[in-house]
N, C-alpha and C positions, 0 to 999 in steps of 0.2 A: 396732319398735326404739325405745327410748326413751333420753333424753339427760339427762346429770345439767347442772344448771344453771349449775356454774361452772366445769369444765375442758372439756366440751362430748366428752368419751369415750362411744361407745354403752357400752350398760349390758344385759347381755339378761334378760331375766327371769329365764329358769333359773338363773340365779346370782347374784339378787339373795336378800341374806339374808336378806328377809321371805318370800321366796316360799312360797307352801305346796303340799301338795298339793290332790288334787283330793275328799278327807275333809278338809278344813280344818287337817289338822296341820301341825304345821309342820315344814318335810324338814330331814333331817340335813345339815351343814355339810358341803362340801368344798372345803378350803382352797388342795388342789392343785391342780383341775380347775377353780377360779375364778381363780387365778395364770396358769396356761397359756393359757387363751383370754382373758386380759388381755393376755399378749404375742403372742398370736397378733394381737389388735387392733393394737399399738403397730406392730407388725414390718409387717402390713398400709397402715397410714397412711404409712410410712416410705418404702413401696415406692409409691405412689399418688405422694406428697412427690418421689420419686428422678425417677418419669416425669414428672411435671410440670419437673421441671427439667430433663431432656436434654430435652422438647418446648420449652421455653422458649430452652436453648440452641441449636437447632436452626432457630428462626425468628429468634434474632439473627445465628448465620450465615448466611442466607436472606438478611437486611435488610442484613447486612456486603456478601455478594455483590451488589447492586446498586449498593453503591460501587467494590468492585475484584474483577473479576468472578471466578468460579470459575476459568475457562482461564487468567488472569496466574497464580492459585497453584499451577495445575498447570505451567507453563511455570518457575516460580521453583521447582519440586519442592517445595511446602509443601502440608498436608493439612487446613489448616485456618487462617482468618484471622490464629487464636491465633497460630501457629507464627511468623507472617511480624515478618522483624526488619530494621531499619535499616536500612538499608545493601546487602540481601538483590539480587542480580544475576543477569542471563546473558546472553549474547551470542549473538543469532540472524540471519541472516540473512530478510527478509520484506518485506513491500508494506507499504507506509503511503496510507489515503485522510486526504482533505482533502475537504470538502463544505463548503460556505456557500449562502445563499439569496440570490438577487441582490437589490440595491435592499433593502436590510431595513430599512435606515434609513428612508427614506421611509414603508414601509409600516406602521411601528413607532409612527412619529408621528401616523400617522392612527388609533392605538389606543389606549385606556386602557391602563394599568397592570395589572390585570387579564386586560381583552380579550389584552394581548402573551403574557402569562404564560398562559394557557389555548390562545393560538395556538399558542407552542412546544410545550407538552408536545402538543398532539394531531398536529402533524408530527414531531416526536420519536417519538411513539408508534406512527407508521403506520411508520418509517424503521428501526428497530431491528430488529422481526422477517426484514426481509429483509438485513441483512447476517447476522444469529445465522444463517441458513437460507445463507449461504455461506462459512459455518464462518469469520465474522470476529468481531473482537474492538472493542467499542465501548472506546477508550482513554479520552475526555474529552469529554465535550458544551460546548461556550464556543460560549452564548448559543444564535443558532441554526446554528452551526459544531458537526459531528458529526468527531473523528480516528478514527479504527477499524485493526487491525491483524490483516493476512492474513497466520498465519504456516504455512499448509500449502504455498500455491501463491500466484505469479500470477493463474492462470487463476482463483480464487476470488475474486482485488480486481477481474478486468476484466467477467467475469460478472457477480458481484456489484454492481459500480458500472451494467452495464445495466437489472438488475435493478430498482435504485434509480432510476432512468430511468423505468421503465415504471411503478413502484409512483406515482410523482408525477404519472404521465396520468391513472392512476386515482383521488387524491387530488383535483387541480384539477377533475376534473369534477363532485368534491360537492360543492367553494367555489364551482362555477359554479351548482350547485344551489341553494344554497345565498343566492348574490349576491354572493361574495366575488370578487374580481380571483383570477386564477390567479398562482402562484409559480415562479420558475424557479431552479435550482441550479448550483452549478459544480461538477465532482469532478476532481479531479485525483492521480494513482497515481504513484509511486516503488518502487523495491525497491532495496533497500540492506543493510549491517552495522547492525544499534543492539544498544544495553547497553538493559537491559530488567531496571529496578529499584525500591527506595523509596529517597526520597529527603526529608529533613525534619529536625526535630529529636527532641527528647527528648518534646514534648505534643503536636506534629502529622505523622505522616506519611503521603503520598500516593507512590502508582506515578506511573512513568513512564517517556518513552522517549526515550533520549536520542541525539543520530548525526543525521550532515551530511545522511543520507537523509532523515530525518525534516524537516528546514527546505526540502530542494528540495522536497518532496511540497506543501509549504505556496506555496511559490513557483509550480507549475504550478499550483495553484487558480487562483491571482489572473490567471495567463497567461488563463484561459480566458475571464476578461471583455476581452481587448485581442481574440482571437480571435471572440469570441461565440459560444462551442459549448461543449455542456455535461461534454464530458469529455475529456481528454486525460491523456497518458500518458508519461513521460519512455524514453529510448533503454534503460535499465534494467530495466523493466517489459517493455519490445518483445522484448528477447532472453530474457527469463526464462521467456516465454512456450510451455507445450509445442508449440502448433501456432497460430502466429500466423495463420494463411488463416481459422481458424475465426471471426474477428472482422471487422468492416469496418473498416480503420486505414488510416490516409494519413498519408506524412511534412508535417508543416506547417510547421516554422518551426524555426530552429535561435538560443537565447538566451543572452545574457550574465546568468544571474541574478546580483543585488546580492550584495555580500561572494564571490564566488565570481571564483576567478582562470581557470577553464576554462567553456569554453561548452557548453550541455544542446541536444540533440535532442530536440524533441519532435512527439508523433504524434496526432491525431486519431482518434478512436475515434465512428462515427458511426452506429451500430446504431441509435440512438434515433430515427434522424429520420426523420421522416415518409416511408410508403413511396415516393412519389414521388421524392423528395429523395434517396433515398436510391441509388434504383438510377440515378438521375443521376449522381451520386459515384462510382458503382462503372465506367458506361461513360466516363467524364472522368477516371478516376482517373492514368493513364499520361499523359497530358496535362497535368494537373495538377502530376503530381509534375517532370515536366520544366520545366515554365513556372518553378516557384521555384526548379529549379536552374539556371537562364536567369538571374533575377532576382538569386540569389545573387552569378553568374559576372560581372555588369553587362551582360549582351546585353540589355538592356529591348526594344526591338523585336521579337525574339523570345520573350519571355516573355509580351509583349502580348499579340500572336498568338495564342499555344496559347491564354493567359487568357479572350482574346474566345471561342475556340471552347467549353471550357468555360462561360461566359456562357450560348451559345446552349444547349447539355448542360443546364444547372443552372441556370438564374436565379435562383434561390434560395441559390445558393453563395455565403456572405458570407466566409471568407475566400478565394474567388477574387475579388470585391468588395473585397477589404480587401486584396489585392497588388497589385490594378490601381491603388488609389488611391496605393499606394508606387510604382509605375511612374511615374504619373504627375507623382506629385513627387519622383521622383529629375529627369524633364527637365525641370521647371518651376525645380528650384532643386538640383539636383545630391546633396538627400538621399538618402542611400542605409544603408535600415534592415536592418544584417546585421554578423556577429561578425568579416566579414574574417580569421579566420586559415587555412579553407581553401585560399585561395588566396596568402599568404603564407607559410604551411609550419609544422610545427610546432615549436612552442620547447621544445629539453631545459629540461625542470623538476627539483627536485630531488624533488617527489614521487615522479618515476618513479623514482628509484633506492626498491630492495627491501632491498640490503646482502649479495645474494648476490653476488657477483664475477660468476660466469659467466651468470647469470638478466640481471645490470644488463648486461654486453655483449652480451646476444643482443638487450633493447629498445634499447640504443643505435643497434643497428645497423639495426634496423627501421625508427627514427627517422630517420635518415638515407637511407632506402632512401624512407621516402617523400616526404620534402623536394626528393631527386632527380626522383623519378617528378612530383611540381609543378611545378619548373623546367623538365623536358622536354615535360611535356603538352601546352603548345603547339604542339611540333613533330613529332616521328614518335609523335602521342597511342596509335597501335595497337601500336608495338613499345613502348612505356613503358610502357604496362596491360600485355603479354603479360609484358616482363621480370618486372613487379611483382607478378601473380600466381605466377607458376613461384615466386620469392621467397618469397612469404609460405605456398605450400605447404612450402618447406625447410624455412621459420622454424615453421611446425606439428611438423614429424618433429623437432625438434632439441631446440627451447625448451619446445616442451611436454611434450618427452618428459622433459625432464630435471627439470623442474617435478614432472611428476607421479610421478618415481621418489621424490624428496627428499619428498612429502608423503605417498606408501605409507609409506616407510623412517621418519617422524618419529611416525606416526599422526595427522597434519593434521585438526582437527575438521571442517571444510566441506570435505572432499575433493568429496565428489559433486557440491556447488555447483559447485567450480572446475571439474571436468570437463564438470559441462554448458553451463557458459562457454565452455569450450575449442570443443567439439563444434560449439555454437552457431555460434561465429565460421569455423570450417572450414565448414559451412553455407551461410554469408551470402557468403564469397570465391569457394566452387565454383558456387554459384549465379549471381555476376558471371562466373567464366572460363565459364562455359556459354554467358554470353547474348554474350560477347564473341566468342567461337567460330562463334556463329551471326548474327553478325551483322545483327541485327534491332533492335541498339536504337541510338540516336544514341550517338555515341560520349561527346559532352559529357556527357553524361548517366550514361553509368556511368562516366565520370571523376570527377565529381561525387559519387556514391554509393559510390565506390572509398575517397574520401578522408574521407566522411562516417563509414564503418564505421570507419577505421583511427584517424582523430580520438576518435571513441565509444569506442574499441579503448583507446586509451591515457586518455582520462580517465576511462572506466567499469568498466576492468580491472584494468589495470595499476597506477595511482594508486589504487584501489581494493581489488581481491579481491587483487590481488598482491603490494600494500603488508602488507596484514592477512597473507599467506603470511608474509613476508618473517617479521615479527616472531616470529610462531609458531615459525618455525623458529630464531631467533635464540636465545630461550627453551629448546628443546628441545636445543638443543648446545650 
């Protein structure tokens, strides 16, 4: 094939005008069959030209998708980068992680400029495939803080965040190979409402996730350096869960987080620790969880006790280490580190009103049912849990029925969410009238756990999934 010199079109012989034959004469002219396969060339280049371009467009969406990943445009129903516009939204219900590396600071300064920037990306780079592998959504990397968004299940952010656990035993022992100090993480899970959109102007915009869930998830992170354990989990997370047994979890500490006017449960999730440690935790666990509800109550004496026994279970146990040291100064100076409204009762808020009339009297009444059941507990504590059961199974056959007529009858977006709310919480009450029935467990103790559920009950349902009902239905009539 030969090329002409200044528009660079192949030129073939057989149709070039001088060509001759193979007697030196020279062949007769065809003007039309040197036209045709003149556009058969152009037509050819065009099409070579067309695939290079959709390959070209194709690794710019590629290079797009590492900014905002393919799953947000499937979740936003867009099919392509292109498509996604301003303002573009939806509202899901899902788990929000929070990951940070502890002490970064310190260990930041002992690095070049360089050295930090080639340390992120190669812990970034070990940390990603194992949330992709449990169908999560890396939202935003800041610094070496990873958000990620589990919007199938629970059980994909508490897996997932174990996974992430174990992927960093296997990391630190190449730094140790290596001569590096090992790293340690905190992760900490929410599951909530958010709007899940872009957000920006007219020359820049970025996804994002917006919802009160999304700043607690932020907020349990930072818990887990006051606790020293690498993953915890708010009371949201704990019920969303298909089969919570499948996890190792302990109630730990119940908080006031900042800007927030209701107090968070939160739970320890301790699969990661070292085997020893661990099946220590699991035979101290029932012990444990009484000692803090001792602690909570202000029986310190009692919560010592079990604490010490635990001790001898777990020497290793730092936050039984880290309630003994709140024991101890609660008698040395009368501190006492706790959200106090279990035992003062709880305050109607106007969050709880939904603006259904008969939905807002049946939480009223609930409310009141168990501000009663607190004032009595001190004294005939067995017939008060018995009333307050039988109760709150009425208040299941009644309020949730009628709930979940009005959210068939409207076409409720999260119906199955709320049902497996519902279900959850009948669960977690039949579970207490059984053990109350068979009396095996201190009674303080599922008084305590009685009031913990019903507490969680109203700020993580009803202020919640049941506020979002309200509106929906406001909307649809």
């Amino acid at each position: 094939m030969m090329y002409h010199s200044h528009n660079n079109y192949p030129i073939h012989a057989d149709i070039m005008s001088n060509a001759r034959d193979q007697d030196g004469a020279q062949k007769p002219e065809n003007p039309e069959g040197s036209a045709q396969e003149a556009i058969q060339i152009i037509l050819q280049k065009i099409i070579i030209a067309h695939q290079q371009s959709i390959a070209l467009l194709q690794q710019t969406e590629t290079a797009y998708g590492r900014l905002i990943p393919r799953q947000l445009l499937t979740l936003l129903e867009r099919d392509s980068i292109v498509d996604v516009k301003l303002g573009d939204q939806i509202e899901r219900k899902l788990t929000i992680m929070f990951s940070d590396i502890r002490d970064f600071t310190p260990l930041s300064e002992s690095m070049t400029p360089r050295e930090n920037f080639e340390f992120i990306n190669s812990y970034l780079g070990v940390m990603e495939p194992v949330i992709d592998r449990h169908r999560g959504i890396i939202d935003k990397y800041m610094g070496d803080s990873i958000m990620a968004l589990f919007t199938q299940s629970s059980d994909d952010a508490v897996s997932g965040s174990i996974a992430l656990l174990e992927k960093l035993e296997h990391y630190n022992a190449g730094r140790a190979r290596a001569g590096y100090v090992p790293i340690h993480i905190g992760v900490g899970l929410n599951t909530g409402m958010v709007i899940i959109g872009t957000v920006g102007g007219a020359n820049r915009m970025d996804s994002t996730v917006i919802g009160d869930a999304v700043n607690l998830s932020s907020r349990i992170e930072e818990a887990t350096k006051t606790y020293r354990t690498p993953l915890l989990i708010s009371q949201n997370t704990l019920y969303d869960l298909a089969d919570p047994s499948k996890y190792d979890i302990r109630f730990l500490d119940r908080i006031r987080v900042k800007g927030k006017t209701q107090p968070l449960s939160l739970y320890e999730v301790f699969d990661n620790d070292p085997a020893g440690l661990r099946n220590a935790k699991r035979a101290s666990r029932q012990k444990f969880e009484e000692a803090i509800a001792f602690y909570h109550m202000k029986e310190i004496p009692l919560a010592m006790e079990l604490l010490a026994e635990c001790r001898k279970i777990a020497p290793d146990d730092i936050p039984a280490q880290i309630y003994l040291a709140r024991c101890d100064e609660y008698l040395a100076a009368g501190q006492h580190t706790s959200t106090g409204e279990l035992d003062a009762g709880l305050e109607w808020r106007k969050e709880f009103l939904i603006g259904i009339e008969e939905i807002d009297r049946c939480h009223e009444k609930l409310s009141d049912r168990i501000n009663r059941f607190i004032s009595s507990a001190n004294g005939d504590g067995g017939k008060a849990m018995r009333d307050l059961l039988a109760f709150l199974a009425d208040h299941a056959r009644t309020c949730f029925k009628t709930e979940e007529a009005l959210m068939r009858h409207h076409g409720y977006t999260f119906l199955d969410s709320h049902l497996q709310e519902h279900k959850r919480f009948i669960e977690n009450f039949t579970a207490l009238e059984e053990e109350a029935g068979a009396a095996k467990s201190d009674p303080r103790h599922l008084s305590f756990r009685t009031r913990l559920l019903l507490f969680d009950w109203f700020t993580g349902h009803i202020a919640k999934a049941d506020r979002h009902m309200g509106r929906f239905l406001a909307y649809a009539t």
